[in-house]
Each structure stands twice: as structure tokens, then as C-alpha cells.
N, CA and C atoms as a LAMMPS dump frame, in Angstrom:
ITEM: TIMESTEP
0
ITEM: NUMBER OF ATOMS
297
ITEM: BOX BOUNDS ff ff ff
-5.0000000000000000e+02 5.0000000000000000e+02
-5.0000000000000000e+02 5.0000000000000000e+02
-5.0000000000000000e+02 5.0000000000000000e+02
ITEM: ATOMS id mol type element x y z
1 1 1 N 173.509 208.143 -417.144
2 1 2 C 173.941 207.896 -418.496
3 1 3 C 173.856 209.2 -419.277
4 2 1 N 174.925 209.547 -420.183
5 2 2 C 174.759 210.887 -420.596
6 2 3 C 173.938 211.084 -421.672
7 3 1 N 172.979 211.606 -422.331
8 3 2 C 172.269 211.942 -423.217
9 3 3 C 173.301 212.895 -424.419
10 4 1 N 172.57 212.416 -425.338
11 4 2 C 173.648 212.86 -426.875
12 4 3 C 172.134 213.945 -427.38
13 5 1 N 172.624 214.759 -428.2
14 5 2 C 171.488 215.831 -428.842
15 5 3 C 170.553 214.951 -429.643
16 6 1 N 169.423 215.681 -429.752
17 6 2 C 167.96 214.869 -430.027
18 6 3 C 167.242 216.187 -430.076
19 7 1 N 166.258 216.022 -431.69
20 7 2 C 165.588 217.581 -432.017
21 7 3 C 164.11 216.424 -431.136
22 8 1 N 163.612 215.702 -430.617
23 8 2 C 162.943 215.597 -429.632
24 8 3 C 163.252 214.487 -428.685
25 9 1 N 163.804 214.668 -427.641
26 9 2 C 164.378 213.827 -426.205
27 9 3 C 163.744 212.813 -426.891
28 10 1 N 164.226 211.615 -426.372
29 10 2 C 163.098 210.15 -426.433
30 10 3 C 162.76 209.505 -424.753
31 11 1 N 161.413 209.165 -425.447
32 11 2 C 160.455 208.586 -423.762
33 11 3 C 161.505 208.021 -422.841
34 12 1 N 161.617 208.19 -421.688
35 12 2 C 162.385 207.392 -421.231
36 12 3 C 161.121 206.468 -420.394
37 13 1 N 160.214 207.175 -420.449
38 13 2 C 158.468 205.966 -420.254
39 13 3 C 158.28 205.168 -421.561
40 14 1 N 158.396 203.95 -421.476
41 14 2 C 157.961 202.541 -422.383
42 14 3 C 156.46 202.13 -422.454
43 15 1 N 155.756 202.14 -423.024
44 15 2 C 154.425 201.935 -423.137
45 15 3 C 154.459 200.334 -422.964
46 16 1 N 155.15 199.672 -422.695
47 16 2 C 155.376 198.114 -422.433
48 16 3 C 156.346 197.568 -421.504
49 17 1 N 156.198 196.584 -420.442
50 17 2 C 157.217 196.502 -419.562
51 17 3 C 157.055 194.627 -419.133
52 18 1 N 157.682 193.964 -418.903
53 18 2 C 157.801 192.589 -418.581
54 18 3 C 156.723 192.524 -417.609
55 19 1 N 156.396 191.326 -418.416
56 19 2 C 154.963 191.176 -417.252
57 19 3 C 153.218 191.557 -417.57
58 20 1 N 153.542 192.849 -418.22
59 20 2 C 152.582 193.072 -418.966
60 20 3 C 151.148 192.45 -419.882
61 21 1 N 150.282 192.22 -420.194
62 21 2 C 149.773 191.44 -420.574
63 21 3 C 148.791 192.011 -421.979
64 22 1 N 148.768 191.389 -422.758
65 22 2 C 148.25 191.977 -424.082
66 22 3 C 147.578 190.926 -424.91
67 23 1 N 147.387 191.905 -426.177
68 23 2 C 146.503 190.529 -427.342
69 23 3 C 147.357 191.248 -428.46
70 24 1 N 147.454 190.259 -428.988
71 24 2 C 148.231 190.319 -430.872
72 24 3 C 147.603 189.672 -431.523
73 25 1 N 147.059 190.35 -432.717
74 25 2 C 146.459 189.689 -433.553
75 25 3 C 147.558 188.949 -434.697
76 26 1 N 147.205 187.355 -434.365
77 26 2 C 148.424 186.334 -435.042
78 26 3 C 147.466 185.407 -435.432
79 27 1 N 148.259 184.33 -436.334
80 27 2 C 147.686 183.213 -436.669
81 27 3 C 148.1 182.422 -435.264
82 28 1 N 146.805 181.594 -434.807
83 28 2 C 147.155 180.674 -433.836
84 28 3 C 146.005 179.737 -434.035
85 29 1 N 145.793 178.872 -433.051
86 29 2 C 144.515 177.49 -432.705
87 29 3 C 143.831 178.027 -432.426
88 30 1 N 142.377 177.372 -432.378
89 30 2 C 141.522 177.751 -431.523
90 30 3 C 140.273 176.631 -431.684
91 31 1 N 139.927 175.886 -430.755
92 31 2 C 138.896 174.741 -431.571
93 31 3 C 139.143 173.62 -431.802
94 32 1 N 140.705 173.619 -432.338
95 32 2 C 141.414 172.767 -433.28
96 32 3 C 141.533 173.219 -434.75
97 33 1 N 141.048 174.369 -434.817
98 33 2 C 141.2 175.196 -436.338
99 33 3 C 142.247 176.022 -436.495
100 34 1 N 142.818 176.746 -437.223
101 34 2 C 143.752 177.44 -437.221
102 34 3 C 143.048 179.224 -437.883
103 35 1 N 143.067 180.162 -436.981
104 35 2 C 142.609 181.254 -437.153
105 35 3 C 143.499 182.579 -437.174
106 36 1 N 143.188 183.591 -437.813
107 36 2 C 143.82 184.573 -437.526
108 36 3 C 142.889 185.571 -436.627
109 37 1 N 143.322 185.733 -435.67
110 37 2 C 142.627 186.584 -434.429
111 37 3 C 143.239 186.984 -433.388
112 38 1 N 142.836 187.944 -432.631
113 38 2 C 143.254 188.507 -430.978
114 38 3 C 143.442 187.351 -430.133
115 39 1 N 144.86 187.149 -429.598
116 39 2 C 145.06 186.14 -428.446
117 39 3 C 145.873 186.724 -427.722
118 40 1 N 145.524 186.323 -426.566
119 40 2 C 146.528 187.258 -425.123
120 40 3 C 147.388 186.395 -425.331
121 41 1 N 148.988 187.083 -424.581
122 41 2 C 149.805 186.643 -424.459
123 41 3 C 150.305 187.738 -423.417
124 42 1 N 152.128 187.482 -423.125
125 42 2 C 152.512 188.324 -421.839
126 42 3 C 153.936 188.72 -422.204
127 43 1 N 154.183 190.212 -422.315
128 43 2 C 155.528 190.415 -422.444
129 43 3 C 156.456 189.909 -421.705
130 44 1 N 157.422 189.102 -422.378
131 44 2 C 158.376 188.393 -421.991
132 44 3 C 159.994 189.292 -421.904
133 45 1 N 159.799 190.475 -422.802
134 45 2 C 160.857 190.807 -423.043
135 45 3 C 160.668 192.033 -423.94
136 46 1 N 161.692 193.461 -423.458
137 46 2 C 161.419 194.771 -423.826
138 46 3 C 163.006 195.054 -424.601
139 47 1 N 163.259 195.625 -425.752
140 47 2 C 164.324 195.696 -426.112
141 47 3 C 164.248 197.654 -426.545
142 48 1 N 165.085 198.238 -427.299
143 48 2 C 164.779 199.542 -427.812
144 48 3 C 164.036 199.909 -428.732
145 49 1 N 163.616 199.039 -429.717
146 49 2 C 162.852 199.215 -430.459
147 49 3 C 161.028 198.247 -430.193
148 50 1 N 161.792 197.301 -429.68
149 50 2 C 160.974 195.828 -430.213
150 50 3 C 159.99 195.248 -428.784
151 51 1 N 159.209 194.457 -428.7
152 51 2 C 158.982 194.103 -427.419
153 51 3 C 158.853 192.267 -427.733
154 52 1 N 159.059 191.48 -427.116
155 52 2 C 158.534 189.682 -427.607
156 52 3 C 157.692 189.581 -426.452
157 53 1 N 156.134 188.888 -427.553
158 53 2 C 155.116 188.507 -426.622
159 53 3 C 155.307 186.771 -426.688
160 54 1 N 154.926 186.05 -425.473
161 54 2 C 155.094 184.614 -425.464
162 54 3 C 153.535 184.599 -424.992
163 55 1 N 153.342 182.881 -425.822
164 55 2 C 151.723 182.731 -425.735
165 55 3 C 151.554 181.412 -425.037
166 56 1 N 150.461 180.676 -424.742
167 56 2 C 150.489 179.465 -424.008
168 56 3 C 149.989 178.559 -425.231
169 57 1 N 149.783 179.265 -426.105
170 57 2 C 149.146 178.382 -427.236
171 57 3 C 150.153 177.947 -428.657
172 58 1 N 150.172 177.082 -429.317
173 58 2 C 150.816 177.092 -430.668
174 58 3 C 150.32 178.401 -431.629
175 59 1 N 151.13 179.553 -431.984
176 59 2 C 151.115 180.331 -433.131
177 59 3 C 151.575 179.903 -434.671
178 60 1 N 151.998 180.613 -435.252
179 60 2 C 152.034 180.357 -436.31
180 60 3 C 152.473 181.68 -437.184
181 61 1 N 153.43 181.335 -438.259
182 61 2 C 153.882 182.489 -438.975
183 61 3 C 152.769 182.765 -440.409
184 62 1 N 152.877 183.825 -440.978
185 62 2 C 152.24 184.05 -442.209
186 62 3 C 151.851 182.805 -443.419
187 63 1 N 153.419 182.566 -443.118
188 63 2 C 153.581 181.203 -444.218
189 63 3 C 153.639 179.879 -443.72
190 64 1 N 152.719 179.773 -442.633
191 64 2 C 152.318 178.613 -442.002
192 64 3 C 153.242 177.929 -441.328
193 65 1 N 154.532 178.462 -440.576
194 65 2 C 155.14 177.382 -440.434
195 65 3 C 154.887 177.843 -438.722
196 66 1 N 155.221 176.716 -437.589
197 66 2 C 154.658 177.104 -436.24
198 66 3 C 155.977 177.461 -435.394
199 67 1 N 155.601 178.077 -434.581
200 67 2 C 156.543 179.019 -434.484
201 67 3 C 157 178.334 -432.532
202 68 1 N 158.096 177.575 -432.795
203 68 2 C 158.308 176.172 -431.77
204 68 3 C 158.616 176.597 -430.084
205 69 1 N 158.964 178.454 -429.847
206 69 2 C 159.264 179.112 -428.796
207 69 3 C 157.789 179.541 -428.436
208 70 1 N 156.99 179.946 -429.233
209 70 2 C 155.562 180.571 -428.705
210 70 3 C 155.794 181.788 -428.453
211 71 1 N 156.991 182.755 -428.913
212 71 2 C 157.005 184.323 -428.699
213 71 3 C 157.195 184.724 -430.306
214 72 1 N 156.831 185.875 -430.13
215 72 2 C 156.411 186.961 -431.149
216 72 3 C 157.29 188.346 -431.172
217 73 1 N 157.909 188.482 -432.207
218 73 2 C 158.617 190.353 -431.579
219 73 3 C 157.637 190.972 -432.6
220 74 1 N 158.062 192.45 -431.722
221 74 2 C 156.881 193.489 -432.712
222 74 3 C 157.797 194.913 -432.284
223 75 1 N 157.319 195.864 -433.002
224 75 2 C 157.78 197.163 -432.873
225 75 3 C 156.74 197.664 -431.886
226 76 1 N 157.532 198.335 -431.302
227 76 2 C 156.67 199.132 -429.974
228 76 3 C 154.91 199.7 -430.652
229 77 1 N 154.856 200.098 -432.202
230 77 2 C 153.752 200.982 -432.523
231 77 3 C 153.089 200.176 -433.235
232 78 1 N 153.55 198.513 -433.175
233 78 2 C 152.4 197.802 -434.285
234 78 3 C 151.052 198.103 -433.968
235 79 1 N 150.405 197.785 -434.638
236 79 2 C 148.561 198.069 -434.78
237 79 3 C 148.342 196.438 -434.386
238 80 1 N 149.421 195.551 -434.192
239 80 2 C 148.896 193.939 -434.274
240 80 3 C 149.077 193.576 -432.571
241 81 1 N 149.313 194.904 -431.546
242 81 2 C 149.501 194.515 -430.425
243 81 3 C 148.272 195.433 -429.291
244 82 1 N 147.974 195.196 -428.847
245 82 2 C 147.568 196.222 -427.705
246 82 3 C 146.956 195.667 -426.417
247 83 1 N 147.561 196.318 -425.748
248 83 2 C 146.962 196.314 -424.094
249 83 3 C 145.988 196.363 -423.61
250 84 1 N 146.361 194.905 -422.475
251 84 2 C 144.846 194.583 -421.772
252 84 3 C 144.856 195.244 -420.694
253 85 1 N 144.129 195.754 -420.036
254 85 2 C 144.11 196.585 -418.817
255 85 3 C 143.763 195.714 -417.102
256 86 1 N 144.538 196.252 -416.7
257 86 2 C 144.807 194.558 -415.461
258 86 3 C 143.113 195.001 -414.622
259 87 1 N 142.225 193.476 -414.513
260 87 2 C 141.264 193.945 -414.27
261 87 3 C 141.094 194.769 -413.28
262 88 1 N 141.379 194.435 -411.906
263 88 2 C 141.495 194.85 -410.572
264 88 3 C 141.542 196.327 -410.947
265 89 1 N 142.46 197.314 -411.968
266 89 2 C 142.207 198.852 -412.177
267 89 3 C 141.299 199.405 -412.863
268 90 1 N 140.975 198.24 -413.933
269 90 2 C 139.641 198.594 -414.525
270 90 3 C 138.345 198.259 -413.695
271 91 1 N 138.242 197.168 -412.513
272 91 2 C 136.718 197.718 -411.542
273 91 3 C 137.21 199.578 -410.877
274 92 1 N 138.211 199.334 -410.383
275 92 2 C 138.161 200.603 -409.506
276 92 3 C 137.965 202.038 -410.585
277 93 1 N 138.349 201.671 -411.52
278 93 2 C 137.968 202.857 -412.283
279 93 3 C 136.581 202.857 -412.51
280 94 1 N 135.743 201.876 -412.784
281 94 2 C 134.378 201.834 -412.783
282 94 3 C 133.573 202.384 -412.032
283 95 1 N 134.327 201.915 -410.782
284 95 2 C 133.741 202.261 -409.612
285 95 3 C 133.904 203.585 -409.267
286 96 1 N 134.859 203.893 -409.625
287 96 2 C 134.974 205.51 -409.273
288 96 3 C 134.053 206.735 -410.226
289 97 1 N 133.875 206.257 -411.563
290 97 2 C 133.466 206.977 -412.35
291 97 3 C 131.465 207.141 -411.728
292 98 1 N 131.162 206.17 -411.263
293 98 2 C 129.995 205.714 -410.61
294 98 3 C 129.99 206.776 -409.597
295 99 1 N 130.283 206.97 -408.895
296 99 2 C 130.752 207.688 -407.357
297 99 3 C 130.432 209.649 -407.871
């Protein structure tokens, strides 16, 4: 694909990819209460700007209304998303740092 001028190239590495697994801090359940807090969910879907996380739980928008798909979009740099680290790399890194 041909590249057009750019005063800095853009990533062609995505800090997010399908499959992925994360926490967003959203209104969702928990209890049977309704909270705003960190809940994992799993990228469902990577676009150019945006990424949609889908959850197993009922969420919920700002203005209370519930949100009937269970996915979320966000901009690649929200502060309301971040990555869980798949455990299996986080022992071996443990383990290695040990060593």
C-alpha cells in the first residue's frame, strides 16, 4: 500500500489487536449494585482510530441507560482502558527476573 507524506510515519504496530484482553473503567454490575469501576472485557474489534471492548456483564452509559450489545468503543489513548498482561508471560517473566 503506498504511503502519502507524514512529518512523523504512523505505527504500523497497534498497541491493541482482537483477542486481546483488558479492563475499562465503566459503569457496570457488580453484587447487584451498579458501580463505576475496572472490568475486564476483550477486544472485539480494532478500527484506525478506535478499538470496541465487549463485556460478559450488563454496562451502562453515563446517563444510565444499558448498553444492550455489551461493547464499548474508545480511542486507542483513553486513560479508561488498559491492558491485562496474559498470565502465562507474566509467570515467565517472574521467573526469569528470579534466575
Amino acid at each position: 500500500m503506498p504511503m502519502g507524506k507524514f512529518m512523523k510515519a504512523p505505527d504500523e504496530e497497534r498497541g491493541y489487536q482482537v483477542g486481546d484482553k483488558v479492563e475499562v473503567k465503566c459503569d457496570h454490575e457488580k453484587n447487584g449494585q451498579r458501580i463505576r469501576g475496572w472490568l475486564r472485557g476483550t477486544v472485539v474489534q480494532v478500527e484506525n482510530k478506535l478499538l470496541a471492548v465487549q463485556f460478559n456483564k450488563n454496562i451502562y452509559l453515563t446517563d444510565g441507560w444499558m448498553v444492550p450489545d455489551q461493547i464499548l468503543w474508545f480511542p486507542f489513548d483513553s486513560q479508561h482502558v488498559r491492558p491485562i498482561p496474559p498470565k502465562n508471560k507474566t509467570l515467565l517473566e517472574n521467573k526469569a527476573e528470579m534466575l
